[in-house]
Chimera marker file (.cmm) of the C-alpha trace (Angstrom):
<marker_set name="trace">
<marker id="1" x="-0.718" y="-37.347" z="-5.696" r="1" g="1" b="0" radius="0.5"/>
<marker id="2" x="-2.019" y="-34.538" z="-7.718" r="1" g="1" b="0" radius="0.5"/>
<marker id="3" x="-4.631" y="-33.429" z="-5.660" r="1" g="1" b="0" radius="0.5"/>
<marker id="4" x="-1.706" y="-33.192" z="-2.897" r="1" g="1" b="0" radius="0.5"/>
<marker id="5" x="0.396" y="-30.918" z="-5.469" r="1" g="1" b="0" radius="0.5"/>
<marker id="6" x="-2.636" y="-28.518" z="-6.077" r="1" g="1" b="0" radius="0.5"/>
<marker id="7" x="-3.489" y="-28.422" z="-2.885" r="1" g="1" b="0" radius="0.5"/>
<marker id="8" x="-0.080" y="-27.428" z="-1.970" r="1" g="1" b="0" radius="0.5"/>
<marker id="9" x="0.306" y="-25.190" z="-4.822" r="1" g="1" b="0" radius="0.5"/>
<marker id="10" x="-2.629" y="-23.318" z="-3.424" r="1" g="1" b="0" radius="0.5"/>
<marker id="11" x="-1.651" y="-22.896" z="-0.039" r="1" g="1" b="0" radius="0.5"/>
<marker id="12" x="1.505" y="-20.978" z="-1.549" r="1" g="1" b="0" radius="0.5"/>
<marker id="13" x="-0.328" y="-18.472" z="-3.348" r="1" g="1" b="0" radius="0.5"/>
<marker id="14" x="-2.754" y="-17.710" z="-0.628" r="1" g="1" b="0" radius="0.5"/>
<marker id="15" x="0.178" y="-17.090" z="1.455" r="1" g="1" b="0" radius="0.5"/>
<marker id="16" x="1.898" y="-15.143" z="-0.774" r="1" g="1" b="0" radius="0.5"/>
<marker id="17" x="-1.078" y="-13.130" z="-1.827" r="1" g="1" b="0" radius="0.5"/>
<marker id="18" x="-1.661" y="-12.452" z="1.788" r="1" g="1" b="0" radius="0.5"/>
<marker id="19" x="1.626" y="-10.676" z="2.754" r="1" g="1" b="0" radius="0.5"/>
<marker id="20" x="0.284" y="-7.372" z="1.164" r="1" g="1" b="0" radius="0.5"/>
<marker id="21" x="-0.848" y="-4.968" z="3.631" r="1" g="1" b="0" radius="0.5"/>
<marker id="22" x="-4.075" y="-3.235" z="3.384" r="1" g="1" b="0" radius="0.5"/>
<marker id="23" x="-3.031" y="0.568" z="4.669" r="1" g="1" b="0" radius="0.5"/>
<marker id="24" x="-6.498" y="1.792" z="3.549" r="1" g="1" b="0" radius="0.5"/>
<marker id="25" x="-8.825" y="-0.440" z="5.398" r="1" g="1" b="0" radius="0.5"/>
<marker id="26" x="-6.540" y="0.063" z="9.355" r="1" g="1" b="0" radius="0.5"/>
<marker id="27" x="-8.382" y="2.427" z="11.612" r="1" g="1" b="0" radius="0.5"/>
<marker id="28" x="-6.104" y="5.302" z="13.003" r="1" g="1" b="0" radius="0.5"/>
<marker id="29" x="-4.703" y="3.323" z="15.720" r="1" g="1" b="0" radius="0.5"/>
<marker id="30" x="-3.721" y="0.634" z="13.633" r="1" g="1" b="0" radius="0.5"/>
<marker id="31" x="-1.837" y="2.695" z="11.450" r="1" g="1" b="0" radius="0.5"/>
<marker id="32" x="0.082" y="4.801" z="14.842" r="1" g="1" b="0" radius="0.5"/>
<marker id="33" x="1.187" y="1.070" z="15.888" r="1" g="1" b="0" radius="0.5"/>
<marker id="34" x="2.513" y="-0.041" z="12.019" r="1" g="1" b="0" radius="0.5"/>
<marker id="35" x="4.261" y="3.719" z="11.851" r="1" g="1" b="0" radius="0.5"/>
<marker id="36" x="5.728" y="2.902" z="14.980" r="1" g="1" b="0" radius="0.5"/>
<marker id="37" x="7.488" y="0.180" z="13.605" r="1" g="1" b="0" radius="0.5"/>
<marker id="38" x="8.784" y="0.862" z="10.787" r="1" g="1" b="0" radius="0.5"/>
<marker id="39" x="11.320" y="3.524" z="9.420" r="1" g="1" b="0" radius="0.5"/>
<marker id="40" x="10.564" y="6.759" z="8.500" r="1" g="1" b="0" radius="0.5"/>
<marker id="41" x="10.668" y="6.040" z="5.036" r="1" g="1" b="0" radius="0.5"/>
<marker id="42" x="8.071" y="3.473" z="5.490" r="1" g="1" b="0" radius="0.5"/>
<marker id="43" x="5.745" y="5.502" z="7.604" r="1" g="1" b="0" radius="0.5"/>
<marker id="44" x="1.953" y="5.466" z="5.790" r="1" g="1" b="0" radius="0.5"/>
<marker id="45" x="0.196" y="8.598" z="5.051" r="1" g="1" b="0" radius="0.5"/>
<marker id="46" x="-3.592" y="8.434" z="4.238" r="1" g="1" b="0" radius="0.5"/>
<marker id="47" x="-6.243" y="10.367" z="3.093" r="1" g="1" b="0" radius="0.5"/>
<marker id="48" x="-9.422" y="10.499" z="2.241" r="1" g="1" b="0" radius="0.5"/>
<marker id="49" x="-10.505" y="12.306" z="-1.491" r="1" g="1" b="0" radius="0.5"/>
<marker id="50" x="-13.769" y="12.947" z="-2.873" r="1" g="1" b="0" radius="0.5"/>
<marker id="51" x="-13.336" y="11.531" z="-6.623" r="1" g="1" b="0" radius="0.5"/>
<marker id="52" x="-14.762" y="13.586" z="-9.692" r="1" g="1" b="0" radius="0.5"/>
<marker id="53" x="-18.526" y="13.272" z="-9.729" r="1" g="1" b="0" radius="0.5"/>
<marker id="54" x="-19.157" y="11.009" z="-6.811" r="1" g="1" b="0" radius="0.5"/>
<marker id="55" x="-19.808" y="12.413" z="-3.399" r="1" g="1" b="0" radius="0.5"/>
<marker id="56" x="-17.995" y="9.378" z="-1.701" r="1" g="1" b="0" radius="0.5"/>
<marker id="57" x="-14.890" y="9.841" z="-0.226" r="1" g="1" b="0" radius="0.5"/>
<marker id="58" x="-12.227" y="7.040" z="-1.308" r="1" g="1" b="0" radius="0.5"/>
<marker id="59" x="-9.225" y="6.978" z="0.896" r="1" g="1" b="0" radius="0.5"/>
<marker id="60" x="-5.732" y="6.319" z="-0.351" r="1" g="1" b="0" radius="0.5"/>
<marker id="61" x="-2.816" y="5.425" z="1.849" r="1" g="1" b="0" radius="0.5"/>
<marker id="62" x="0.928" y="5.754" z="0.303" r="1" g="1" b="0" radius="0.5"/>
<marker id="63" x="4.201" y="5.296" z="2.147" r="1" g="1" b="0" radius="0.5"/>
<marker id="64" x="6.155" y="8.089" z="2.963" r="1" g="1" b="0" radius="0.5"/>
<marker id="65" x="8.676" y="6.928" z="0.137" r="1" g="1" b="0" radius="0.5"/>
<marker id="66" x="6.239" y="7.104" z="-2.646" r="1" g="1" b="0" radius="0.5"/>
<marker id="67" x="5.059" y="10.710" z="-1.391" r="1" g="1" b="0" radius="0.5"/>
<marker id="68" x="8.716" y="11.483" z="-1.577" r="1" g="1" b="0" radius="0.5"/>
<marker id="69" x="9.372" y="9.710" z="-5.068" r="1" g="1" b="0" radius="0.5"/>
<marker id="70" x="6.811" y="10.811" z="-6.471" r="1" g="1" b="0" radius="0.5"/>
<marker id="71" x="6.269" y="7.503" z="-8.414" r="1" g="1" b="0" radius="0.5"/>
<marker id="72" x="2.692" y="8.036" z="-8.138" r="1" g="1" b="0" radius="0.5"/>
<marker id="73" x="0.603" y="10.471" z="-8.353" r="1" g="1" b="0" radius="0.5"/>
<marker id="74" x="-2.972" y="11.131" z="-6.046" r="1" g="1" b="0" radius="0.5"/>
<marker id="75" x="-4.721" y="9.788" z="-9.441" r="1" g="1" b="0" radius="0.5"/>
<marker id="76" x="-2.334" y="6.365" z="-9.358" r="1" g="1" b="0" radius="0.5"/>
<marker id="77" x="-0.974" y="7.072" z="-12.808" r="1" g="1" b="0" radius="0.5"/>
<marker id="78" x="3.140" y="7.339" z="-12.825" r="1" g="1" b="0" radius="0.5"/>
<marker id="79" x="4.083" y="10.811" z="-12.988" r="1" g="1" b="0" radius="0.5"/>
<marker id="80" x="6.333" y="12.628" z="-14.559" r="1" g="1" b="0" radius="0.5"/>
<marker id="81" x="8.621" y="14.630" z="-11.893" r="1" g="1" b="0" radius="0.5"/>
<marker id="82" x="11.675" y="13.642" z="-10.783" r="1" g="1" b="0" radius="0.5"/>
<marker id="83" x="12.712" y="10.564" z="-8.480" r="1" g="1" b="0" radius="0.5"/>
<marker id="84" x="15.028" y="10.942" z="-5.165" r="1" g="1" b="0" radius="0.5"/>
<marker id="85" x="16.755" y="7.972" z="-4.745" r="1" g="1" b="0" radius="0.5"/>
<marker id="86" x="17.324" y="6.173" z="-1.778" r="1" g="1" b="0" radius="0.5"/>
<marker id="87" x="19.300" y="4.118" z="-0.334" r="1" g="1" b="0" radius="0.5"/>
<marker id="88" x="17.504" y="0.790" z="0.951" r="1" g="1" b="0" radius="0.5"/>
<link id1="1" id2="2" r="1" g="1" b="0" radius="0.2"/>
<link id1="2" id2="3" r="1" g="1" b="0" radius="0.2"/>
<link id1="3" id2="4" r="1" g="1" b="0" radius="0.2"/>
<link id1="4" id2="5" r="1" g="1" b="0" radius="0.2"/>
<link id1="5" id2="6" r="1" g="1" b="0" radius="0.2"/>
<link id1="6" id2="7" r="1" g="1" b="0" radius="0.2"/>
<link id1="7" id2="8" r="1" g="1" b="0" radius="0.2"/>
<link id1="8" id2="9" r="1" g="1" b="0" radius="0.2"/>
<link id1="9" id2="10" r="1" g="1" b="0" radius="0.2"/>
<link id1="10" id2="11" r="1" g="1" b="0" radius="0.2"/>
<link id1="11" id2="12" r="1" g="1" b="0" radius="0.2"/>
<link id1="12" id2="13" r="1" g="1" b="0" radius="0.2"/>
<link id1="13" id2="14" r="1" g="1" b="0" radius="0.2"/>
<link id1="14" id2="15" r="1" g="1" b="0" radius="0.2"/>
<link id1="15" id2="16" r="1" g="1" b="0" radius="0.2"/>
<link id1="16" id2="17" r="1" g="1" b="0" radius="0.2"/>
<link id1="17" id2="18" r="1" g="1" b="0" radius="0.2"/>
<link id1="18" id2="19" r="1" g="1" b="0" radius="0.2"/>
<link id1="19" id2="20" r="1" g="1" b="0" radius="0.2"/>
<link id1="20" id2="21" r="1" g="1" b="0" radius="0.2"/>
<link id1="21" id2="22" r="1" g="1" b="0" radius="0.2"/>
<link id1="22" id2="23" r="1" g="1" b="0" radius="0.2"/>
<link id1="23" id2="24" r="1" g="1" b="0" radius="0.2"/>
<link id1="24" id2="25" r="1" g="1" b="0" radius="0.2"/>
<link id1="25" id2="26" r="1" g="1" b="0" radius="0.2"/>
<link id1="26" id2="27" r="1" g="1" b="0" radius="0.2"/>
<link id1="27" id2="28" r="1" g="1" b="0" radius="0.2"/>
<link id1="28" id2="29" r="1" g="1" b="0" radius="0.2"/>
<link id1="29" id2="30" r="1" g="1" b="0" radius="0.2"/>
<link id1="30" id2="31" r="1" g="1" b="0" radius="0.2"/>
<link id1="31" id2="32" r="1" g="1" b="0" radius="0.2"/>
<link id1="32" id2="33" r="1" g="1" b="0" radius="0.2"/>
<link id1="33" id2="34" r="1" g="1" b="0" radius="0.2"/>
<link id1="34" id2="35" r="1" g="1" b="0" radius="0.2"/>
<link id1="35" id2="36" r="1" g="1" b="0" radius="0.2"/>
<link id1="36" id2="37" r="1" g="1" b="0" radius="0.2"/>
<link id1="37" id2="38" r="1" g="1" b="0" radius="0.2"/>
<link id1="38" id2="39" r="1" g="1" b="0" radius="0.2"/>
<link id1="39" id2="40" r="1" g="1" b="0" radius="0.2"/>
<link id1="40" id2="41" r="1" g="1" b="0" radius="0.2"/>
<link id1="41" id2="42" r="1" g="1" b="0" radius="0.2"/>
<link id1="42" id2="43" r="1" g="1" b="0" radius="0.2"/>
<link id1="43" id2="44" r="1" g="1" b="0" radius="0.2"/>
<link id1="44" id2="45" r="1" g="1" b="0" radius="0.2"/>
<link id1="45" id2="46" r="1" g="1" b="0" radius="0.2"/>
<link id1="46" id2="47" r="1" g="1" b="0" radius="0.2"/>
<link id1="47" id2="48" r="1" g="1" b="0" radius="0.2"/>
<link id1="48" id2="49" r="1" g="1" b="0" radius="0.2"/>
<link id1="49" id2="50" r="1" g="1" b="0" radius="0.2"/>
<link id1="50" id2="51" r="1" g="1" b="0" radius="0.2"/>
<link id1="51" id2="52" r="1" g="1" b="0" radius="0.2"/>
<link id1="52" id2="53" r="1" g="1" b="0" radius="0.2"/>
<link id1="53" id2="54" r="1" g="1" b="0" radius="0.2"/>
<link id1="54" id2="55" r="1" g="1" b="0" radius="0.2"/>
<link id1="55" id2="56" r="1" g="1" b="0" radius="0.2"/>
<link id1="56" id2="57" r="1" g="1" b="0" radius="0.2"/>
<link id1="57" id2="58" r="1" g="1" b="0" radius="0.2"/>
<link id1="58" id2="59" r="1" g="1" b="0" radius="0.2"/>
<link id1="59" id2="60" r="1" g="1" b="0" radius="0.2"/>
<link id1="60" id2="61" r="1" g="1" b="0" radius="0.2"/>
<link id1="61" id2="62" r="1" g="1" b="0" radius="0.2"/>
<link id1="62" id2="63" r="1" g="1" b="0" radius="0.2"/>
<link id1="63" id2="64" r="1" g="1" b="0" radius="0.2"/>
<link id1="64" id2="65" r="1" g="1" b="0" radius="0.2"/>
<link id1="65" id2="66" r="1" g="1" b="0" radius="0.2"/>
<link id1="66" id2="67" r="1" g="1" b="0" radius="0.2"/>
<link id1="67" id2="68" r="1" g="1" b="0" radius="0.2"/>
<link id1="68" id2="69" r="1" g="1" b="0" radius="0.2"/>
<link id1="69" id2="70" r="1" g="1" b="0" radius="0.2"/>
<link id1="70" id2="71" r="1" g="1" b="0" radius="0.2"/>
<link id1="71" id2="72" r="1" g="1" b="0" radius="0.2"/>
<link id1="72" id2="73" r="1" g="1" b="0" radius="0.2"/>
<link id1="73" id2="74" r="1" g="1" b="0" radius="0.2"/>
<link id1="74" id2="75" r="1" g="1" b="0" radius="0.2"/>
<link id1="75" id2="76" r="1" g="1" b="0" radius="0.2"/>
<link id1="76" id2="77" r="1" g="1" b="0" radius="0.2"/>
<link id1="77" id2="78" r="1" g="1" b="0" radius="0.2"/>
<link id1="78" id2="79" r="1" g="1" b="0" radius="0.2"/>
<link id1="79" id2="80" r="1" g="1" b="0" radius="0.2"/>
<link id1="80" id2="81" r="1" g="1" b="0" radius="0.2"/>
<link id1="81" id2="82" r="1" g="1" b="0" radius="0.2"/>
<link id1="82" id2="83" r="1" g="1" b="0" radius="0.2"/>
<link id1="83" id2="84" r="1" g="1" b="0" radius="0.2"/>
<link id1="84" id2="85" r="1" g="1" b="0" radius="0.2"/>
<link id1="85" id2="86" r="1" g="1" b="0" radius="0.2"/>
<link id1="86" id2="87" r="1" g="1" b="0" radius="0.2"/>
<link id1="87" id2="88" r="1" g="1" b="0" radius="0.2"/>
</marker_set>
């Protein structure tokens, strides 16, 4: 009986876990399809930035929202400017 509860406990989280997209690892055409199906304010930007000292490009992906929040900035730390609110 407990084995059947963790087991079942562990399918949950999986699933859960799961549901998060990964925007940064979709080739081009993946991310035309997703951007065609969602609103505007949904609608993933990414880029590709060389970090300080390295020579390898790490590409970031953030939602159009974000961008227009500002919530986070290109170094992920929560910046300072002002938020736009918007209706969901």
């Amino acid at each position: 009986m407990k084995s059947l509860f963790l087991v079942c406990l562990l399918l949950l989280v999986s699933a859960c876990s799961a549901a998060e997209v990964a925007f940064e690892k979709m080739s081009e055409d993946e991310l035309l399809a997703y951007n065609s199906s969602v609103g505007y304010l949904n609608f993933v930007h990414c880029s590709e930035d060389v970090r300080l000292g390295s020579f390898i490009r790490k590409r970031s992906c953030l939602t159009m929202r974000e961008l227009l929040e500002g919530g986070i900035s290109r170094l992920n730390t929560p910046s300072s400017s002002l938020s736009i609110s918007f209706a969901r």
